[in-house]
N, C-alpha and C positions, 0 to 999 in steps of 0.2 A: 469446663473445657470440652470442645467437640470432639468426634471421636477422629477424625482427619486430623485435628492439631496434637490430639495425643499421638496417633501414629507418624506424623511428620516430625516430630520434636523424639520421640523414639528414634528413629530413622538417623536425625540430625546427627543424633549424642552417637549414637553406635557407627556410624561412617563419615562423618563430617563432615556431610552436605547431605540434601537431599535430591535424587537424580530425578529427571523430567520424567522419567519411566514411571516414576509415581502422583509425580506432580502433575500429570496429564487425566487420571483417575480420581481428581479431586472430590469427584460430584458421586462419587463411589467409595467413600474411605472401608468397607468392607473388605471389596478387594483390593486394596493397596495393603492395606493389614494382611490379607491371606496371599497376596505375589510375596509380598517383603518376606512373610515367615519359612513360604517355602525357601525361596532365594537361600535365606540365613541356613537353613538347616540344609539343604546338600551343596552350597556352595563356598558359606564361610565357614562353617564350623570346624573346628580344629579336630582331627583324629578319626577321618571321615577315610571310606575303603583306597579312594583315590588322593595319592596328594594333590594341592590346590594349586600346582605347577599345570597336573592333566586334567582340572578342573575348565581350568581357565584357556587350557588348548584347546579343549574341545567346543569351549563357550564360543573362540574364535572362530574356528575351523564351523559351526552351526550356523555362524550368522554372516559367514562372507559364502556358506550355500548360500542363506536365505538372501543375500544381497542387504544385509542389516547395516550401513555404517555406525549409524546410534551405538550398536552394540559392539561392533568389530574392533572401534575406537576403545572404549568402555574397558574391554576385555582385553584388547589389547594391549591395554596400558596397565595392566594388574598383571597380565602373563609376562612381561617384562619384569615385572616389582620380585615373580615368583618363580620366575623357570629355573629349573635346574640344568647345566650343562652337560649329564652324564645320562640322561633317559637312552635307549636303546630306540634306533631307527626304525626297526618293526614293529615298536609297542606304538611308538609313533604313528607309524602307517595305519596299521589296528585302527586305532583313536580315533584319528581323520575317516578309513572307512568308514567306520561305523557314523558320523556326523551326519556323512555324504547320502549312506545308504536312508540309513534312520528318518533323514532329509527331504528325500527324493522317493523314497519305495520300500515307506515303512514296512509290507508286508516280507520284504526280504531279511530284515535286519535279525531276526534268530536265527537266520543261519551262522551269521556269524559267534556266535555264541563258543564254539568247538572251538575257533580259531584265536579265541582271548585264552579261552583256557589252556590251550596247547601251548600259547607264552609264556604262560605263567600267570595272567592273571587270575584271581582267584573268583569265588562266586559275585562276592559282594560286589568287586571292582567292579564285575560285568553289570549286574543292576544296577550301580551307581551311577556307571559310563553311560546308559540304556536312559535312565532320569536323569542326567545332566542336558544328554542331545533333547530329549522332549521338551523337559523344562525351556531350553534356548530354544524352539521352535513356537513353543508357545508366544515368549517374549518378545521374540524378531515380530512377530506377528501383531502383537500387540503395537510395539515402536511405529512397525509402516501403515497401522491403521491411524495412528492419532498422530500421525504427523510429527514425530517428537523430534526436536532438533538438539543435538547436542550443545552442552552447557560448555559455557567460556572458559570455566574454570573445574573442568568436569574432573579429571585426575585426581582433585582431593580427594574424593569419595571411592577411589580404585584401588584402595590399601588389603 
């Protein structure tokens, strides 16, 4: 078996579809195997600094900077599956700054640093929150280069 149909059939079994995010990378199964692992490990992975409520807001809030719908849909539709009703307005705010900034004028985005911790969040959350917005700029990036059109049936794979 190739190494594209082992990561694809990976993929399958662990999210139950495979998203065009990867299926666009075909002629590259390398990087699909090393986007897929990051993805998995600060995004789905259970017991991670940030729950996957603020995971998945920030995921949003990076790709409707980046004007990503591929992804805004995607995310959007997991942040749904996982928001929690009681987050705090300002942790909120935070969140989104930092998407916006991280976004737009990365060299700005450690200032904000003082102003997670002074909420409350803690070290980790901050790195977390720091590699989650990268990671979605990364990704948005990729989506509007290969054209990737969102799948009919995209939402099974948004769990």
């Amino acid at each position: 078996m190739e190494l594209k149909d082992k990561v694809f059939e990976t993929i399958q079994n662990e999210r139950g579809d495979v998203a065009n995010i990867y299926r666009a990378f075909s002629n590259f199964p390398e990087g699909i195997q090393a986007h897929y692992d990051f993805y998995k490990n600060i995004v789905l992975t259970p017991n991670l600094p940030l729950p996957r409520s603020e995971r998945e807001f920030l995921a949003v809030c990076t790709s409707q900077e980046n004007q990503c719908p591929y992804c805004i849909s995607h995310h959007g539709e997991a942040l749904k599956n996982f928001e929690e009703p009681s987050k705090s307005e300002t942790r909120l705010d935070l969140l989104r700054r930092l998407a916006t900034v991280l976004t737009r004028e990365p060299w700005k985005a450690g200032s904000l640093r003082n102003d997670f911790l002074s909420e409350g969040f803690s070290e980790a959350q901050w790195e977390h929150a720091v590699m989650i917005v990268s990671y979605f700029n990364l990704a948005n990036r990729c989506a509007h280069a290969m054209n990737i059109e969102l799948e009919k049936d995209f939402a099974k794979s948004c769990g």
